[in-house]
Each structure stands twice: as structure tokens, then as C-alpha cells.
mmCIF file as Biopython writes it, N, C-alpha, C and O atoms, coordinates in Angstrom:
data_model
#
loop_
_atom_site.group_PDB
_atom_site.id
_atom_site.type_symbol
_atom_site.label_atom_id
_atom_site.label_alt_id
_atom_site.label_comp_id
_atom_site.label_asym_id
_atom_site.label_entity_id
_atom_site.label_seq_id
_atom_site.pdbx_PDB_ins_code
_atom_site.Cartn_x
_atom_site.Cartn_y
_atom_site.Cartn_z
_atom_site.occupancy
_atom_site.B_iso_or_equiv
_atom_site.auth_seq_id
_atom_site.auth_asym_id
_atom_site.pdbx_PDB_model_num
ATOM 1   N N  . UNK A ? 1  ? 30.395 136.283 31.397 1.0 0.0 1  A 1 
ATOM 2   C CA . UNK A ? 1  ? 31.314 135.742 32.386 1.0 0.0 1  A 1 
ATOM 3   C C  . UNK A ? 1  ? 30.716 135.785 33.778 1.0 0.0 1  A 1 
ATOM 4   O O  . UNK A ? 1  ? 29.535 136.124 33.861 1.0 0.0 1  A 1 
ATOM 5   N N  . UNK A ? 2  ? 31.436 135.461 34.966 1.0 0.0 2  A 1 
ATOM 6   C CA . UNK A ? 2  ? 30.986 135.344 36.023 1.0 0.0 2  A 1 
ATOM 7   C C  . UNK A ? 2  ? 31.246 136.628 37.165 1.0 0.0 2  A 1 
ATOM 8   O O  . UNK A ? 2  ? 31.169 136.610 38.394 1.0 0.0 2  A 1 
ATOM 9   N N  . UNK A ? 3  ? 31.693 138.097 35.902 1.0 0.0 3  A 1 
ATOM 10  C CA . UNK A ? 3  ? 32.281 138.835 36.534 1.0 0.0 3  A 1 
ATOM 11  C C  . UNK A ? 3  ? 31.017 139.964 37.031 1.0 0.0 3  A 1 
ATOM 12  O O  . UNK A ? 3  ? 31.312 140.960 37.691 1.0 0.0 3  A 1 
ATOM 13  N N  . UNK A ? 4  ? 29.995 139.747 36.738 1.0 0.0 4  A 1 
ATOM 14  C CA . UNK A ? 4  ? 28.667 140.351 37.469 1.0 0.0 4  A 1 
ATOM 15  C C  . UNK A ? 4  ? 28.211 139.816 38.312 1.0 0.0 4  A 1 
ATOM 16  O O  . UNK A ? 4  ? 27.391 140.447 38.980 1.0 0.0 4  A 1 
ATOM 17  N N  . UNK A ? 5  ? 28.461 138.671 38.615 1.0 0.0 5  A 1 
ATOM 18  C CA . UNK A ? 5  ? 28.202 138.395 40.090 1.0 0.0 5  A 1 
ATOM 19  C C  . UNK A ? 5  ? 29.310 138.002 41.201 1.0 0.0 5  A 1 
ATOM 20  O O  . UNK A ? 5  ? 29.236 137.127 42.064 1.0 0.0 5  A 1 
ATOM 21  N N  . UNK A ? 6  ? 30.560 139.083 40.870 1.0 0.0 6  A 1 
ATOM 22  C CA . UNK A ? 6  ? 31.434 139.180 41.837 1.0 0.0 6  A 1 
ATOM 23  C C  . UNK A ? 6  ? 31.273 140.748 42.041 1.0 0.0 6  A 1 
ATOM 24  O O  . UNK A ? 6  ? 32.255 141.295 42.541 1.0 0.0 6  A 1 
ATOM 25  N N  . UNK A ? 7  ? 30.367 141.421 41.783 1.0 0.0 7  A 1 
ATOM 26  C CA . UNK A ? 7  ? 29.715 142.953 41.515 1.0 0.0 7  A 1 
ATOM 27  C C  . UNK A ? 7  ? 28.592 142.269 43.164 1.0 0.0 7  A 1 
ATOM 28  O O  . UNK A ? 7  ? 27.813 141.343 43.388 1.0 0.0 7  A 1 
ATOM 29  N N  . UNK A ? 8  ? 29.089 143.236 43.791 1.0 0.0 8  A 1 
ATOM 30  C CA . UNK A ? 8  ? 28.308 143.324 45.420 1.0 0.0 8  A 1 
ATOM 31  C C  . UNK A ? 8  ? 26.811 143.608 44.942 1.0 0.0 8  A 1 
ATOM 32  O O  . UNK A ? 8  ? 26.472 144.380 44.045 1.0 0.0 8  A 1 
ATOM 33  N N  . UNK A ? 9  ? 25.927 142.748 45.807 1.0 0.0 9  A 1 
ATOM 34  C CA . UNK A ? 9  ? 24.780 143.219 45.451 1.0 0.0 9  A 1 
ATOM 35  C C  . UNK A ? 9  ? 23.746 142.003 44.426 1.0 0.0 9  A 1 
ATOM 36  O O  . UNK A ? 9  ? 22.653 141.488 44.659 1.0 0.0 9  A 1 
ATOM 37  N N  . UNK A ? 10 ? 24.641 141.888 43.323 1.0 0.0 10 A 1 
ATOM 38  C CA . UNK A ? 10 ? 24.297 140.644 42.652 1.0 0.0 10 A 1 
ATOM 39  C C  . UNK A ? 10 ? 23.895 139.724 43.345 1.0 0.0 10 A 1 
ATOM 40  O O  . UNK A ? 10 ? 22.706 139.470 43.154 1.0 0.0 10 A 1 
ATOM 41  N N  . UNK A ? 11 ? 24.397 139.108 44.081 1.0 0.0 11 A 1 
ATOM 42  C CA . UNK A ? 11 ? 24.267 137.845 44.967 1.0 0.0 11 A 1 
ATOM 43  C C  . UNK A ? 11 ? 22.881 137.997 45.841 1.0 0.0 11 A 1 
ATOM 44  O O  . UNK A ? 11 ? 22.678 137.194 46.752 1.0 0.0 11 A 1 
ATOM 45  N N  . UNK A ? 12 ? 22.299 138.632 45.667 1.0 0.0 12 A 1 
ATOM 46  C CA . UNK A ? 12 ? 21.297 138.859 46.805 1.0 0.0 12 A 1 
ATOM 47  C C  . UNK A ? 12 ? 20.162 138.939 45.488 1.0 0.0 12 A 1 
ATOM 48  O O  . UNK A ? 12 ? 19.024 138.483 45.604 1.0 0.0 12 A 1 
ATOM 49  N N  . UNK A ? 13 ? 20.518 139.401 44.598 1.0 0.0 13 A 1 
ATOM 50  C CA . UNK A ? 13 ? 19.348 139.795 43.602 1.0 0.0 13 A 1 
ATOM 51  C C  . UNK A ? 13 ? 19.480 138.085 42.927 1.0 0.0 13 A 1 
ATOM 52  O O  . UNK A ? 13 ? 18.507 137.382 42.654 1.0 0.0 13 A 1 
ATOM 53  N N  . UNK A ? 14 ? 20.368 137.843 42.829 1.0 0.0 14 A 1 
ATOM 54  C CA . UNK A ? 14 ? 19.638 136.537 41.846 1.0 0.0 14 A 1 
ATOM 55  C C  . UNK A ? 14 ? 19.456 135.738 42.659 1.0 0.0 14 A 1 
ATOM 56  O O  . UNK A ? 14 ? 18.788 134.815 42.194 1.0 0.0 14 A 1 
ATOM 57  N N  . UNK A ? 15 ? 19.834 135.535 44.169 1.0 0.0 15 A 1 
ATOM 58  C CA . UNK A ? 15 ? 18.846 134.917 45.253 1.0 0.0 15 A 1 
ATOM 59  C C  . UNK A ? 15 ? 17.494 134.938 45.225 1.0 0.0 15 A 1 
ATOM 60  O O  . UNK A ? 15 ? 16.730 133.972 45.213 1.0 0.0 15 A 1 
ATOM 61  N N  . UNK A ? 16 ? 17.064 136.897 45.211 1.0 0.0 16 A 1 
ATOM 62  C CA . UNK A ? 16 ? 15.725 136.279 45.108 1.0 0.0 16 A 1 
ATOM 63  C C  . UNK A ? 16 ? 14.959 136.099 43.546 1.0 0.0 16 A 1 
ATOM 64  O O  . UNK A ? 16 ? 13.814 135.707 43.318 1.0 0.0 16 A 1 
ATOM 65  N N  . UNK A ? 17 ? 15.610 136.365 42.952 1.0 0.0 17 A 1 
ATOM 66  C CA . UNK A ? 17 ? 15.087 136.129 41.540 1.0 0.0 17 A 1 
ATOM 67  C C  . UNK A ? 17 ? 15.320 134.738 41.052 1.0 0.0 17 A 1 
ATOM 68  O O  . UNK A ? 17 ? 15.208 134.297 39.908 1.0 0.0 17 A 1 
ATOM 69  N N  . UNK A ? 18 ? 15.786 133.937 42.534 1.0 0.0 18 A 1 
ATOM 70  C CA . UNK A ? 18 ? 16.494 132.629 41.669 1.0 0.0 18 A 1 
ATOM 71  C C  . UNK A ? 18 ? 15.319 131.772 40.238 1.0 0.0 18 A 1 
ATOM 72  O O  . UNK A ? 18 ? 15.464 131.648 39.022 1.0 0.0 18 A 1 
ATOM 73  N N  . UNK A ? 19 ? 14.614 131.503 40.862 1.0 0.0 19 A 1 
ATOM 74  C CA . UNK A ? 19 ? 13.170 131.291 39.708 1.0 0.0 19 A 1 
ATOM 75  C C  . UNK A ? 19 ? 12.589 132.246 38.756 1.0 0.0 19 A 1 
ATOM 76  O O  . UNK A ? 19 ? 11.659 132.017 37.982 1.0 0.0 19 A 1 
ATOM 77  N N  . UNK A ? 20 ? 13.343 133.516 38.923 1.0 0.0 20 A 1 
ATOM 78  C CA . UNK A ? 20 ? 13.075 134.425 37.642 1.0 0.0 20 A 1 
ATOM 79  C C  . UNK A ? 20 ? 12.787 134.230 36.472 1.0 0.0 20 A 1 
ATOM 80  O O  . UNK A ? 20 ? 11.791 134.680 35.907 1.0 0.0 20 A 1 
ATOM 81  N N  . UNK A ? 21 ? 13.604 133.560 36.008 1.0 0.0 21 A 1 
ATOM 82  C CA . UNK A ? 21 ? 13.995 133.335 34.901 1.0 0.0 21 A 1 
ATOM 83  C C  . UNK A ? 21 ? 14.728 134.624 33.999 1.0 0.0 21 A 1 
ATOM 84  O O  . UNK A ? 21 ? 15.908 134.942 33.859 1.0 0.0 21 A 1 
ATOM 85  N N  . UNK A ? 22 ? 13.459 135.193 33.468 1.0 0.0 22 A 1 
ATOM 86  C CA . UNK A ? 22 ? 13.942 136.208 32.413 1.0 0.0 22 A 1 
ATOM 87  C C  . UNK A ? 22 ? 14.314 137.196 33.306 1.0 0.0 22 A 1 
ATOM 88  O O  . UNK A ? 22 ? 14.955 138.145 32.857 1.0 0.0 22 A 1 
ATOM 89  N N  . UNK A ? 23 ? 14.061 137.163 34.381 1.0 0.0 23 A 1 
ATOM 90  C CA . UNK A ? 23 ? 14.366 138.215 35.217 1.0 0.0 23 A 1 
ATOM 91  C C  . UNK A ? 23 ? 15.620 138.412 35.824 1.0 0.0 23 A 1 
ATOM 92  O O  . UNK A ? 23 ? 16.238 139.399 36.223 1.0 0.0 23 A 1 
ATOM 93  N N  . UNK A ? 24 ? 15.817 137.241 35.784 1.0 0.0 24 A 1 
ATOM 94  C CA . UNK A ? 24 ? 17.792 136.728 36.229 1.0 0.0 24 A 1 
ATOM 95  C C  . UNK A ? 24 ? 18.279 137.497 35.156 1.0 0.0 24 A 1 
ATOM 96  O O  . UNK A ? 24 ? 18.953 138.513 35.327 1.0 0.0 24 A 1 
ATOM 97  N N  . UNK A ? 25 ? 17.884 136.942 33.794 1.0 0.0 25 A 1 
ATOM 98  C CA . UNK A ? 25 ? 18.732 137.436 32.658 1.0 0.0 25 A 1 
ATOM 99  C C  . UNK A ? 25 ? 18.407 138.875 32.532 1.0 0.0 25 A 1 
ATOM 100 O O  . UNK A ? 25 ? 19.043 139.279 31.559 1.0 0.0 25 A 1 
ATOM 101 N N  . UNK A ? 26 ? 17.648 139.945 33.107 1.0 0.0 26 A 1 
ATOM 102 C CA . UNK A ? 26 ? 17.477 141.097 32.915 1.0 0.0 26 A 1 
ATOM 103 C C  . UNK A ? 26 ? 18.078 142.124 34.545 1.0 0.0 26 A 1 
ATOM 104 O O  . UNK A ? 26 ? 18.006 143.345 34.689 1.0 0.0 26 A 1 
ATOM 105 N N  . UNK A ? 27 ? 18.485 141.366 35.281 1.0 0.0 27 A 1 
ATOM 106 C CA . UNK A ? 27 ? 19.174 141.720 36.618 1.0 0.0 27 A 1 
ATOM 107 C C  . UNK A ? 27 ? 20.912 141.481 35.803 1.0 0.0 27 A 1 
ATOM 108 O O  . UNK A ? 27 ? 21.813 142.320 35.786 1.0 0.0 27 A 1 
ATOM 109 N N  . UNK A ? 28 ? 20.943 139.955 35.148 1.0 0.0 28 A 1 
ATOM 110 C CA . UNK A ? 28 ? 22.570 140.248 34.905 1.0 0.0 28 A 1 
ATOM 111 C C  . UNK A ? 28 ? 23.131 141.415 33.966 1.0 0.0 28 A 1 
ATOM 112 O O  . UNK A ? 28 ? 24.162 142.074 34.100 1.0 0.0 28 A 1 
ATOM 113 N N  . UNK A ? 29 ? 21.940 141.486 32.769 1.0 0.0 29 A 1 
ATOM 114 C CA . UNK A ? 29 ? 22.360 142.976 32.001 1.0 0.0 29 A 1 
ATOM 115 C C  . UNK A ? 29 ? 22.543 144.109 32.607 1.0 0.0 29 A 1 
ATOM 116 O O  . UNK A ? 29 ? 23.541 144.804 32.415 1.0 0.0 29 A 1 
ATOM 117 N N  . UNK A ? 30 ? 21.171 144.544 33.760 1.0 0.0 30 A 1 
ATOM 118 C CA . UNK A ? 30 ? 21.723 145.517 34.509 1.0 0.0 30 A 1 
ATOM 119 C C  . UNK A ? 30 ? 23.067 146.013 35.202 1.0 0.0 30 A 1 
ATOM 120 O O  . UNK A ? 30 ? 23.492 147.159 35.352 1.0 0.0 30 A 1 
ATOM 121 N N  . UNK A ? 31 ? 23.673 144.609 35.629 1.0 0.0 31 A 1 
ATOM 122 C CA . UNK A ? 31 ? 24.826 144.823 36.914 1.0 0.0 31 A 1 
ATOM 123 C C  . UNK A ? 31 ? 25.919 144.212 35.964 1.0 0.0 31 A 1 
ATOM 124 O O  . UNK A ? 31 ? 26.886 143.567 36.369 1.0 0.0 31 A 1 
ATOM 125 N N  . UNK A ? 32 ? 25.645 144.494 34.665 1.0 0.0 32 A 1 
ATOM 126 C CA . UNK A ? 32 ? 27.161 144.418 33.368 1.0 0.0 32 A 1 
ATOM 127 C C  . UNK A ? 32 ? 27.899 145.592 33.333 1.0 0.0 32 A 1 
ATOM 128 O O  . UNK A ? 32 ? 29.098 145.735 33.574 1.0 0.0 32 A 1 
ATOM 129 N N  . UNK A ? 33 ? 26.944 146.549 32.959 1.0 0.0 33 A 1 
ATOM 130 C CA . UNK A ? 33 ? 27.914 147.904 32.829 1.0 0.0 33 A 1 
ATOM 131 C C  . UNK A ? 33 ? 28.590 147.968 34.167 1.0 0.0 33 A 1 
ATOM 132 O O  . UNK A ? 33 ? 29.812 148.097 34.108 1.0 0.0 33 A 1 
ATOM 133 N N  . UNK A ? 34 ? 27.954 147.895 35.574 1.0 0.0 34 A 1 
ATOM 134 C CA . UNK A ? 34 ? 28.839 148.531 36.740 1.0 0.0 34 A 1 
ATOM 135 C C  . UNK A ? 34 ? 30.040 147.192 36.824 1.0 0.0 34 A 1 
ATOM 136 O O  . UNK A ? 34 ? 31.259 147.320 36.708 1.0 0.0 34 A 1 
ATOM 137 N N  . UNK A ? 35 ? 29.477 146.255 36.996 1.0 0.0 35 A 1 
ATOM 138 C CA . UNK A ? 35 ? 30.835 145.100 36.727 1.0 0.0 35 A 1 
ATOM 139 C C  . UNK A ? 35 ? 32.218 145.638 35.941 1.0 0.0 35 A 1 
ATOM 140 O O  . UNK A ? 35 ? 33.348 145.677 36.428 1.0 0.0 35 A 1 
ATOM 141 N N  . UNK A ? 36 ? 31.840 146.014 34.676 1.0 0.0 36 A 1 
ATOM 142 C CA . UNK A ? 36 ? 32.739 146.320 33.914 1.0 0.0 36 A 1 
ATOM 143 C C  . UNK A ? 36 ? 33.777 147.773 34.313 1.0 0.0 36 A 1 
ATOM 144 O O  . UNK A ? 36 ? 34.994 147.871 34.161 1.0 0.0 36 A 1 
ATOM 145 N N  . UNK A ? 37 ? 32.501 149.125 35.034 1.0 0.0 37 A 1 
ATOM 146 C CA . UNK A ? 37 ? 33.671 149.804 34.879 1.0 0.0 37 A 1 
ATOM 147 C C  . UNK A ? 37 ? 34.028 149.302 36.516 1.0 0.0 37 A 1 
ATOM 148 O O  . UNK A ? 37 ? 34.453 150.205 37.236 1.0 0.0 37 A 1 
ATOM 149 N N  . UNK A ? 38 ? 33.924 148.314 36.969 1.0 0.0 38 A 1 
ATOM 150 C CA . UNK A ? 38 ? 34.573 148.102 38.185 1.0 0.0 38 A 1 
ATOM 151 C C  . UNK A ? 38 ? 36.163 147.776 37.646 1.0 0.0 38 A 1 
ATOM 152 O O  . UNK A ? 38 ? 37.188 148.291 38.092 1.0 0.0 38 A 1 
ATOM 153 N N  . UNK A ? 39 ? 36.094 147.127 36.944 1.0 0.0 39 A 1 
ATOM 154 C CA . UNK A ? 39 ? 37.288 146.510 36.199 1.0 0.0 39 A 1 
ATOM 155 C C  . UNK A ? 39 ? 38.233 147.338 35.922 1.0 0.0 39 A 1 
ATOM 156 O O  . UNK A ? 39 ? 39.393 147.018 36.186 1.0 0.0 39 A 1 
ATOM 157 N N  . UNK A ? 40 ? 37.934 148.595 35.323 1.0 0.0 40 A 1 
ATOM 158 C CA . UNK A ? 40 ? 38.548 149.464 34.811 1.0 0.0 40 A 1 
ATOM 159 C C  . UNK A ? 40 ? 39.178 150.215 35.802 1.0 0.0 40 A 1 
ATOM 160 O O  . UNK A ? 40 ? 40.304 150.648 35.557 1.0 0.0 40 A 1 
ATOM 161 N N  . UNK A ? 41 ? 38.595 150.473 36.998 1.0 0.0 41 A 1 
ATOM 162 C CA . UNK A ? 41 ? 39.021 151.295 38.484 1.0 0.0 41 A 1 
ATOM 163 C C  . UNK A ? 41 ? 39.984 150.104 39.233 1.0 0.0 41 A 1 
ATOM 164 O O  . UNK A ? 41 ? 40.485 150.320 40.337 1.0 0.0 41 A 1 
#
């Protein structure tokens, strides 16, 4: 979902990773777990 990059911080990392590629997809796994227990708080 789009709920890791409403997680502060995100937005700046897949800025500069925009051409990452795999690296996008290994920045969004990272900032899943804190996304999630954001949810929960």
C-alpha cells in the first residue's frame, strides 16, 4: 500500500533512490515494519 510512504522520512529516501530500482524496493521493506506499528499507536 501507500502507507510507507506516508511514514516521515520515506519521501526523501525514495527521492534519492528515485532510479534505484531494487533499492526503492529494499528502502520500502525497510520503512514497512515502522509504517505498520505507526498504525497501531
Amino acid at each position: 500500500g501507500n502507507h510507507e510512504r506516508d511514514w516521515p522520512g520515506t519521501g526523501s529516501f525514495y527521492a534519492n533512490m528515485d532510479s534505484g530500482g531494487e533499492c526503492g524496493v529494499l528502502a520500502e521493506t525497510m520503512f514497512y515494519a515502522p509504517a505498520e506499528n505507526k498504525e497501531i499507536f
